[in-house]
C-alpha positions in Angstrom: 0.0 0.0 0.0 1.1 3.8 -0.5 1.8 4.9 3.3 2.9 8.3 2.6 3.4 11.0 -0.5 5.7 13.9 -0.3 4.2 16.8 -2.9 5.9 20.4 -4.2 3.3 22.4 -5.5 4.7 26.1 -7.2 3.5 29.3 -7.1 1.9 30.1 -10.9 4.3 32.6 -12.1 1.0 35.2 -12.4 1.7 35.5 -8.6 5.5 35.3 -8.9 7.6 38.4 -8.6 10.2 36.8 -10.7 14.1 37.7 -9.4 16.6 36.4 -11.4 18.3 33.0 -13.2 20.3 30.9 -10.4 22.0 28.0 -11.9 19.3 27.8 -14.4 16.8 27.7 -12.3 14.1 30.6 -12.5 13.7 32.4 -8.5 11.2 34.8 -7.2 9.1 35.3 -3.9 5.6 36.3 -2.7 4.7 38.5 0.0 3.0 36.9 2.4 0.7 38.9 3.6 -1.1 38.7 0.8 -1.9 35.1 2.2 -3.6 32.5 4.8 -1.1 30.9 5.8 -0.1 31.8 9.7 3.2 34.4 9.7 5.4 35.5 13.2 5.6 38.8 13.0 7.5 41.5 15.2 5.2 44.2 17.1 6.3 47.4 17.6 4.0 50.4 19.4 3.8 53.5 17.4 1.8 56.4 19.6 -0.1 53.8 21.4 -0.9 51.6 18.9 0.7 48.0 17.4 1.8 48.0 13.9 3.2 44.6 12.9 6.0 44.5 10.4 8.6 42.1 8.5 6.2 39.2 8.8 8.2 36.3 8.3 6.7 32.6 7.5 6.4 29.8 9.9 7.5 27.3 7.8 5.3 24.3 8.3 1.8 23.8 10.1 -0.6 20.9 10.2 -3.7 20.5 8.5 -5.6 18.1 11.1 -8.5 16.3 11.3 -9.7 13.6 14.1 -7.9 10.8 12.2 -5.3 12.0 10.8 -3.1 15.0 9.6 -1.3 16.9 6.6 1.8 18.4 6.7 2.3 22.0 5.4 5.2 24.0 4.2 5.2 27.6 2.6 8.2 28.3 1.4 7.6 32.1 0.5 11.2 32.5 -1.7 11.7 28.7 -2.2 14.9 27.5 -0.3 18.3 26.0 -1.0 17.1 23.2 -3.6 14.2 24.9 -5.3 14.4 28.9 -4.9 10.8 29.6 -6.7 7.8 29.7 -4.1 5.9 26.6 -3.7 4.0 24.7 -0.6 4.8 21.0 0.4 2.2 18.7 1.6 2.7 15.5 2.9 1.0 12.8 4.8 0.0 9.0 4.7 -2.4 8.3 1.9 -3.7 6.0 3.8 -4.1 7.7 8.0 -6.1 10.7 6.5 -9.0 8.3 4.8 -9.1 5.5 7.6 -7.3 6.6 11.0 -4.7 4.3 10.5 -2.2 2.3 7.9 -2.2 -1.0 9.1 -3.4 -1.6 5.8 -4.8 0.4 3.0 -5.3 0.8 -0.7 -2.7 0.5 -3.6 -4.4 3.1 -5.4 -2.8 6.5 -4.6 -5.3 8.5 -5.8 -8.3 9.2 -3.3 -5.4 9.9 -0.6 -3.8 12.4 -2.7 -7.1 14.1 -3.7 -7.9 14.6 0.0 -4.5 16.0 0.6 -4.9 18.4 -1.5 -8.8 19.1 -0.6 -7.7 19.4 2.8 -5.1 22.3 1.5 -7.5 23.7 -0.5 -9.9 24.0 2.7 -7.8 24.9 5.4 -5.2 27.8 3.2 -8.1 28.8 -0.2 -6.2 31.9 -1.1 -2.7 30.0 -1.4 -4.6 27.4 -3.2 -6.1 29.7 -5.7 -2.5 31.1 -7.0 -0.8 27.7 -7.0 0.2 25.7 -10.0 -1.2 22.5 -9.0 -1.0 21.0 -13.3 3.0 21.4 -12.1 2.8 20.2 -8.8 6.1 17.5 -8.3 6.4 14.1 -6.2 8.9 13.7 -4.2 9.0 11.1 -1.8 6.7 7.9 -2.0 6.5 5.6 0.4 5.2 2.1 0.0 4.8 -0.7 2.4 3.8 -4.4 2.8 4.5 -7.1 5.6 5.7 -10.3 6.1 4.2 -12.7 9.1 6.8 -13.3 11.5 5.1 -14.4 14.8 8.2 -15.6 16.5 9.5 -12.4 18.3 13.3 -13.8 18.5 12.9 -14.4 14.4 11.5 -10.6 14.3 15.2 -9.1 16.0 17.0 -11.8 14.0 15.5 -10.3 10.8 16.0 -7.0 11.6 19.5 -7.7 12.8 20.4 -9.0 9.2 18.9 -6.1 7.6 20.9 -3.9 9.3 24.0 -6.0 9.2 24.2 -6.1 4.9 24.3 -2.0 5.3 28.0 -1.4 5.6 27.6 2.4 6.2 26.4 2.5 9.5 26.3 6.4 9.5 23.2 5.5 7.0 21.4 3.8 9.8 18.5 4.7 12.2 18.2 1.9 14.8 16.3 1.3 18.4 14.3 -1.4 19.4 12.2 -3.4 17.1 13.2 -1.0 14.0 15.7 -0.1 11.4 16.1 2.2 8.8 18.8 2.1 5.9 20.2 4.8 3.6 18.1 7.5 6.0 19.0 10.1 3.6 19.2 9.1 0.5 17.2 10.4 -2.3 17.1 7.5 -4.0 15.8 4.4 -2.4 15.5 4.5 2.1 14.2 0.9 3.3 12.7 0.7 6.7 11.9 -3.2 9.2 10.1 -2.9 12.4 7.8 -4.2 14.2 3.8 -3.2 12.9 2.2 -4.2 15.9 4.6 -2.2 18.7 4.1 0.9 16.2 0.9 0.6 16.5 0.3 0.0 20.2 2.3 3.0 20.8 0.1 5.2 18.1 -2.6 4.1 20.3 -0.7 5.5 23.8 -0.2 8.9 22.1 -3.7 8.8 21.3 -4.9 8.5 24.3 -2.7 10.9 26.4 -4.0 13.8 23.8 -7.0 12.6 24.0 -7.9 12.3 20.6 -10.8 10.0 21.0 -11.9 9.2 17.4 -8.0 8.0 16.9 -8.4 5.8 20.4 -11.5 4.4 19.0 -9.6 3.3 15.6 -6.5 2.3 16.7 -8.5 0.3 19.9 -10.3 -2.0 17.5 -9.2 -5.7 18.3 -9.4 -7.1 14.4 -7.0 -4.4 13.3 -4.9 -5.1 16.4 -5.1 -8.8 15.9 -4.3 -8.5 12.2 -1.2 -6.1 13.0 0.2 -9.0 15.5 3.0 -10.9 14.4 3.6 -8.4 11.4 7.0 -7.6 10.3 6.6 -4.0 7.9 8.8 -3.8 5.5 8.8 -0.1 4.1 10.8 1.2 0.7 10.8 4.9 0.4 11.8 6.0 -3.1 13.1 9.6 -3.5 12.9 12.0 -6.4 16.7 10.9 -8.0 15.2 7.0 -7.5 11.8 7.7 -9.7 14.3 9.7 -12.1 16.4 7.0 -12.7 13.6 4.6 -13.4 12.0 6.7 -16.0 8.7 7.3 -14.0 7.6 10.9 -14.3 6.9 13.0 -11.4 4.9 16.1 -13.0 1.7 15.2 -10.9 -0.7 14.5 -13.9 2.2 12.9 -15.7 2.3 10.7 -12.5 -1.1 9.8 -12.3 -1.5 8.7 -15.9 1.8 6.6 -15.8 0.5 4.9 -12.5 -2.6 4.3 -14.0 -0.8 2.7 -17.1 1.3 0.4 -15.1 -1.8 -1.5 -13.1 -2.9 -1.6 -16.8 -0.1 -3.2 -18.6 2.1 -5.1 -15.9 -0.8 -5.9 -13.7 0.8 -5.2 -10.7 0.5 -1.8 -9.0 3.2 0.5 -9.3 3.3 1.0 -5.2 4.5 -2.5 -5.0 7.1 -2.4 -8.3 8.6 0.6 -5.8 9.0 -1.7 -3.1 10.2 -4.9 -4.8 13.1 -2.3 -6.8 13.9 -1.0 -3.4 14.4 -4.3 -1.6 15.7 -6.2 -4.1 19.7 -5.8 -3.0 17.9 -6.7 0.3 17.4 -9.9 -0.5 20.4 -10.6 -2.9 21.8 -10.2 0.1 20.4 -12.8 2.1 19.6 -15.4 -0.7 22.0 -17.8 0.1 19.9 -19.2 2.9 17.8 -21.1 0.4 18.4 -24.6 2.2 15.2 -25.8 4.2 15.7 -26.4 7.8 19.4 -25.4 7.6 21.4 -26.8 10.8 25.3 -27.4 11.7 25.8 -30.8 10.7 24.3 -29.1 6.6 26.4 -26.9 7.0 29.0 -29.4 7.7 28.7 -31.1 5.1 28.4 -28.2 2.8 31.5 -27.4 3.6 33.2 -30.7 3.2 31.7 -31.7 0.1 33.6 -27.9 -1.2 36.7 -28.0 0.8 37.9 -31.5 1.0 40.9 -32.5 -1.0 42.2 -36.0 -2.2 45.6 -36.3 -2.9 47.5 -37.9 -5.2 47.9 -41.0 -3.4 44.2 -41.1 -2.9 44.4 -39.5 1.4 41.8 -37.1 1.7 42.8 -33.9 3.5 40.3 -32.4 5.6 42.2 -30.1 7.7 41.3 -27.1 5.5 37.5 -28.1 5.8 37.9 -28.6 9.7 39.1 -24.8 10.2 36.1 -23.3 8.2 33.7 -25.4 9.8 35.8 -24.5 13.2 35.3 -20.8 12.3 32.0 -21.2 11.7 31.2 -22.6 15.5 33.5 -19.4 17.1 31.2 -17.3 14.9 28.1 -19.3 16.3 30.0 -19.3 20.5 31.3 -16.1 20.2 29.8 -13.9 17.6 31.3 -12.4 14.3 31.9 -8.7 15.6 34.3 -10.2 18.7 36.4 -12.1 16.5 36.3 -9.7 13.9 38.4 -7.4 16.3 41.2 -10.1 16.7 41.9 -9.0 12.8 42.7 -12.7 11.8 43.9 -13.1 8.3 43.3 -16.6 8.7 39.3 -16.1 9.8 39.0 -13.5 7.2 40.1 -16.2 4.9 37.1 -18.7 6.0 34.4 -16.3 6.4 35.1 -16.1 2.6 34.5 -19.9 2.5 31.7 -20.2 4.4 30.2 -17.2 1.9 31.2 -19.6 -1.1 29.2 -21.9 0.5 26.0 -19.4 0.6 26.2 -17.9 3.7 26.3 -14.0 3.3 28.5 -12.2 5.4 25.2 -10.2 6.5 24.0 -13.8 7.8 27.2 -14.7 9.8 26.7 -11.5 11.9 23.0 -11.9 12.6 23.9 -15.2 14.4 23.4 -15.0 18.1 26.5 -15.8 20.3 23.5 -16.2 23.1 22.0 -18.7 21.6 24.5 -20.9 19.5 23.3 -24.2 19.4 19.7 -22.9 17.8 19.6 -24.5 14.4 19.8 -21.4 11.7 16.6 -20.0 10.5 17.0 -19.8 6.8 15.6 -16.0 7.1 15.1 -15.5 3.5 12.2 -18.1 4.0 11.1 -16.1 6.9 10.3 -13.4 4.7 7.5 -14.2 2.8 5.7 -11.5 1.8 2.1 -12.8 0.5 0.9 -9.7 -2.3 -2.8 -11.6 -2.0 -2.3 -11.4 2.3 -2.0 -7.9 2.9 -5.3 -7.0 4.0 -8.2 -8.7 6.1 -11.5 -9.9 4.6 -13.2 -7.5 6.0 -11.4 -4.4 4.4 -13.3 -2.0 2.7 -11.2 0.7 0.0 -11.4 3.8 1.0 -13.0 7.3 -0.9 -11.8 10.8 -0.5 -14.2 13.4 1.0 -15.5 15.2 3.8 -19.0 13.0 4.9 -17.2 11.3 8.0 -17.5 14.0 10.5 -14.1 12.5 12.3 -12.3 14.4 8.5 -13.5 17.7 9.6 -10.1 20.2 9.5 -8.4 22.2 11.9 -5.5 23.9 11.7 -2.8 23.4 14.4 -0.6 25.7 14.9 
């Protein structure tokens, strides 16, 4: 499903006081107080009275209704990557038509026409002067989930995600979630856990009492249905749709994603996500083996490394120490021997990745727990395109009828 859409909307150049050419790109501004949107501005007292001057922009607001919210930026003189004025909306397609994205349509557009309804509602004289035909996506997120009820194969999973990202500085990681290439503008991919997101959605809820939200979020089917599920989330950036050839002119957009469900009949939210997980699981395909334990793995290795000699001896020794490395990895954990800076167990990690086992897979392996037999995680994560939603889901329509999508701005 789409779970969230990042939009830059310009100024029409009717409303533009046009500046100058900056590295080809065309500038100007607009004076906000010609405008809705709210402005800080300094007071001063002149003969008893307040005259307000030099408003300056407060960059982003949210648009808010009881379910969910749109976030707003006006961006008066652009800024540092796009210097013409424009506003930026974004929100989950999905939390501002149902309350919640659990799980939600593959069809972006009834969550993107509510977005920009609910702009149009809460800010009508910025909406009147913007270019909306040129409007730009820039972020899209799209998510689906595996099953994973075992909570020890969960942190295991995760664990490997974030171990086949060698730039840590690209990582976001706590407790039952990880995020990979955090800021890149090409493809971000996100594991953690549905249900503890969810659960602590609901807490928030509830201490703001925001009782429309407590009374979505507390329903025990979508609770039940978010147990056990392990989200796997791609987020693909503006240079990622570039370099894929799909448009990002909004009506341009809409037409292509229209065309793809068509032709390829598969929607283009989950092409996104299969393109950005798909080094993902390179990584992790060599656990391919069913019910993978040590003594496979033994013999895996032997049937590679032994050696017969001329005179007909076999030789295992060279076997024994990969097999041997493998069981320090399994004791003692790949990071702690990784420190010792052994040639020599450099040299058999390589082996045991000849074999299939990814170096990503040797470090998820839990020192705590070394004689579990492996979990061949790439079987763990099965994600079922036809099991994403319950039976009793319902797509949902953009609009205002349901009271709980009435706006407010929050300041």
């Amino acid at each position: 499903m789409w779970d969230k859409l990042d939009l830059r909307i310009p100024f029409h150049e009717f409303h533009v006081s046009e500046t100058s050419l900056t590295n080809d790109q065309r500038t100007g501004s607009v004076d906000i107080r010609d405008y809705d949107f709210p402005a800080d501005c300094p007071v001063m007292f002149v003969e008893g009275e307040r005259v307000y001057s030099d408003p300056k922009a407060r960059k982003w607001e949210t648009i808010s209704s009881s379910i969910s919210s749109v976030a707003v930026g006006f961006h008066p003189e652009g800024n540092g990557f796009y210097p013409w004025p424009h506003v930026s909306i974004k929100a989950s397609p999905n939390k501002i038509l149902q309350g919640h994205n659990v799980f939600g349509s593959e069809n972006i557009r009834p969550g993107l026409y509510q977005m920009l309804a609910s702009l149009q509602m809460a800010f009508p004289k910025i909406y009147q002067h913007l270019d909306i035909e040129n409007s730009e996506v820039r972020y899209l997120d799209s998510t689906y989930s595996a099953f994973v009820p075992s909570t020890y194969q969960r942190n295991q999973l995760i664990n490997l995600v974030e171990a086949v990202f060698p730039n840590k500085e690209m990582i976001s990681r706590h407790v039952g979630y990880v995020q990979a290439n955090r800021c890149s503008e090409y493809f971000r991919q996100k594991v953690y856990y549905k249900e503890q997101e969810l659960l602590a959605d609901l807490d928030t809820c509830k201490r703001q009492r925001n009782q429309s939200r407590v009374d979505i979020l507390s329903d025990k089917r979508l609770q039940d249905f978010a147990y056990g599920r392990l989200r796997l989330e791609a987020t693909s950036g503006h240079r990622g749709l570039d370099r894929l050839g799909i448009p990002r002119r909004l009506p341009e957009f809409l037409r292509f994603h229209d065309w793809f469900q068509s032709v390829h009949k598969e929607p283009l939210c989950q092409y996104l996500w299969s393109t950005a997980f798909k080094k993902v699981f390179s990584q992790i395909e060599g656990h391919t083996m069913k019910n993978v334990d040590d003594e496979k793995i033994k013999l895996e290795i032997e049937s590679r490394f032994i050696t017969v000699s001329a005179s007909g001896r076999l030789n295992r020794r060279k076997a024994n120490a990969i097999y041997q490395t493998y069981r320090n990895i399994k004791s003692e954990g790949y990071d702690q021997l990784a420190k010792e800076k052994s040639s020599t167990f450099y040299r058999n990690v390589k082996c045991l990745e000849e074999i299939g086992l990814s170096r990503g897979f040797l470090k998820s392996l839990d020192p705590r727990r070394p004689h579990d037999n492996v979990v061949p995680m790439v079987q763990l994560i099965r994600v079922d395109f036809t099991n994403q939603r319950p039976d009793w889901y319902v797509e949902p329509e953009s609009g205002f009828d349901d009271k709980r999508r009435h706006l407010r701005l929050v300041a």
